[in-house]
N, C-alpha and C positions, 0 to 999 in steps of 0.2 A: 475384462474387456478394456480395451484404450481408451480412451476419453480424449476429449478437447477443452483445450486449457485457451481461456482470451486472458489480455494482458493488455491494461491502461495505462500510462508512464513510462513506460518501455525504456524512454531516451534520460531518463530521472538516475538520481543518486541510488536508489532501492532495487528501481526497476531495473535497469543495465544489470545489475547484481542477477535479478530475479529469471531474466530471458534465459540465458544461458544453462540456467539450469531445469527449466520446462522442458526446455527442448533437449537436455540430456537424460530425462526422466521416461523411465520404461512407462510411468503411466499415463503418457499422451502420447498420439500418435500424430495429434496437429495442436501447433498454439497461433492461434491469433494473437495479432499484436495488431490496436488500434491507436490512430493519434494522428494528431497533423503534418507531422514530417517523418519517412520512413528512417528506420534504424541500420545503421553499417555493418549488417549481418545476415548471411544467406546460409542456408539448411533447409533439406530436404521438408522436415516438421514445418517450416513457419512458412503463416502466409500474412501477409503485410497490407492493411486497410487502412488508407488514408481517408482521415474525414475528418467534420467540424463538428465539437463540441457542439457547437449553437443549433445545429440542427441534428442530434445525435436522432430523433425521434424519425429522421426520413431514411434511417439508416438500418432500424430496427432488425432487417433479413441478414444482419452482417453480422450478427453479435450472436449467436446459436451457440452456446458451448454447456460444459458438464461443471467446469470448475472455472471461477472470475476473480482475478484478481487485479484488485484497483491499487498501482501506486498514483495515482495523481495527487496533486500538492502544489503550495508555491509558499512564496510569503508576504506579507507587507510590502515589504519592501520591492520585490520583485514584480509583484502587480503591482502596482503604483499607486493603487485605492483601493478602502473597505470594497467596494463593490466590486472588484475587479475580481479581488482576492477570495469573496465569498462565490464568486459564478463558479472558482475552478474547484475550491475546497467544499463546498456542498450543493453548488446545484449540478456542477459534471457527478460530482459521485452521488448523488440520490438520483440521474434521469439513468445513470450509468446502472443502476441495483433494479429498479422498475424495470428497465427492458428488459435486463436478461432475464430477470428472475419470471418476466411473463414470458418469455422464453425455452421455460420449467428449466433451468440450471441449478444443479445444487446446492452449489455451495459461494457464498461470496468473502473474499478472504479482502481486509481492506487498512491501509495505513491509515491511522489516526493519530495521536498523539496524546504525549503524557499530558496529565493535566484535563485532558479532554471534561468538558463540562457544559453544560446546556445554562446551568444558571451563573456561570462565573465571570467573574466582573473585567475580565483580560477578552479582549476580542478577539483573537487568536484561539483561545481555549472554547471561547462559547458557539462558532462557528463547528468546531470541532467537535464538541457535544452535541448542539441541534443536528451536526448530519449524523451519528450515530443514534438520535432517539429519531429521526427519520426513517432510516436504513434499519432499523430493527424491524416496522413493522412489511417491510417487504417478505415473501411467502417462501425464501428459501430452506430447504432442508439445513442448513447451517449456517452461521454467521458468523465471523473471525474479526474481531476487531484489536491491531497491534498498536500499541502504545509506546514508541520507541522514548529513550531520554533524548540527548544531542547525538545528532548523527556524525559518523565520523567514515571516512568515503574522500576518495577522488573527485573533485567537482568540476564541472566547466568553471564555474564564477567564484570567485575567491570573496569570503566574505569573513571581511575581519572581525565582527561579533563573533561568531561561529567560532574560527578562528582560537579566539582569544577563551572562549567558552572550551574550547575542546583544551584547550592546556592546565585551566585550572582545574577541570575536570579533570585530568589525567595523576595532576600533583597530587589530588585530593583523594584518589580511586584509593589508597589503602584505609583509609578513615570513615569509606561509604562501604559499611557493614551492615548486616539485617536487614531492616526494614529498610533502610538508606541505599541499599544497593540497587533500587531502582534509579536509582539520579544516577548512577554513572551513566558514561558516553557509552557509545555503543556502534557498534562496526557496521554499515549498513549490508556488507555481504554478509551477516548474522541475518541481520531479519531476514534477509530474502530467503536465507536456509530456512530460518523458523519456518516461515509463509509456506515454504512446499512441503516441511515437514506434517505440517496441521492441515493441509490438503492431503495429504496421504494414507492421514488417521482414520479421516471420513466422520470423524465425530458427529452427532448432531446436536442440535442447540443452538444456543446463543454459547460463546466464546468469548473471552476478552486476556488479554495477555499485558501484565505489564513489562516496562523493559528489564524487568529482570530474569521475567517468565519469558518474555523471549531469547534471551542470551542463553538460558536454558534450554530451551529448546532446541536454538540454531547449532549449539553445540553440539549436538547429538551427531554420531559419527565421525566428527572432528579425530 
């Protein structure tokens, strides 16, 4: 049977990766895509919900689907403050996991990040941990949390850390063996592959991939 697939970030580095290929997938018949400004793309599957994080809870009758995948995200810098940065990276994806999942949806597949940790001393990482031991105990039939290393992707905004990060990564990708081969960079049309590959498994459980189990995964079919 088809399923409906929603989709958070849609307009993001992951997400743009990710749309396109919901909506080419035999196993949904409709994908939602929610967010505040629509996406520059029409197909017959999508239906396009513009709304406000801030008040995602008056929104609740919009979010009905089988399978949810959150890329939302930003960074420091991007938000402009701790608190800016934490409303979009744990409290949009923990009101984003309670809706739907009281919306009996199965499965919530969700970008998190390397490093992720709930007691770690980097603020980026402990934000990213709290909303993962958040997000766990929501009631869904399965939970996917991907851990990508630096993303490497087409960006609106040119960001010369990143940047600079993706080249030494790149010089250094023969010497990130074994255990190390999660530090490399990683393509973000991979994750997006991974993410609808581990939607289509139907696995249950708790889930967690790191970037190397995801490059693993996205490859699959390649």
């Amino acid at each position: 049977m088809s399923k409906t697939a929603l989709i958070a970030g849609a307009s993001g580095l992951i997400g743009s990766q990710l749309l396109p290929l919901l909506l080419a997938s035999n196993r949904y018949d409709r994908v939602i895509a929610v967010g505040r400004r629509p996406v520059p793309l029409v197909h017959p599957k999508l239906e396009q919900r513009l709304l406000d994080f801030d008040q995602l809870e008056d929104h609740r009758l919009q979010l009905i689907a089988d399978d949810v995948f959150c890329c939302l995200g930003t960074t420091l810098r991007q938000a402009g403050s701790r608190e800016a940065f934490y409303k979009v990276d744990y409290l949009y994806v923990v009101k984003l996991a309670a809706l739907t999942a009281a919306n009996f949806a199965s499965q919530l597949l969700v970008v998190s990040s390397m490093g992720a940790d709930a007691g770690s001393r980097v603020y980026y990482s402990r934000v990213k941990g709290e909303m993962e031991t958040t997000v766990r105990q929501t009631p869904f039939r399965a939970i996917h949390f991907f851990r990508p290393s630096l993303l490497l992707g087409d960006r609106t905004e040119k960001r010369f850390g990143e940047q600079l990060g993706a080249m030494v990564l790149r010089a250094l990708r023969p010497a990130l063996r074994g255990p190390l081969r999660k530090y490399r960079a990683i393509e973000a049309a991979t994750v997006a592959r991974a993410m609808l590959h581990a939607a289509e498994a139907d696995a249950a459980g708790l889930q967690v991939y790191s970037s190397d189990a995801i490059a693993r995964l996205g490859a699959r079919g390649q």
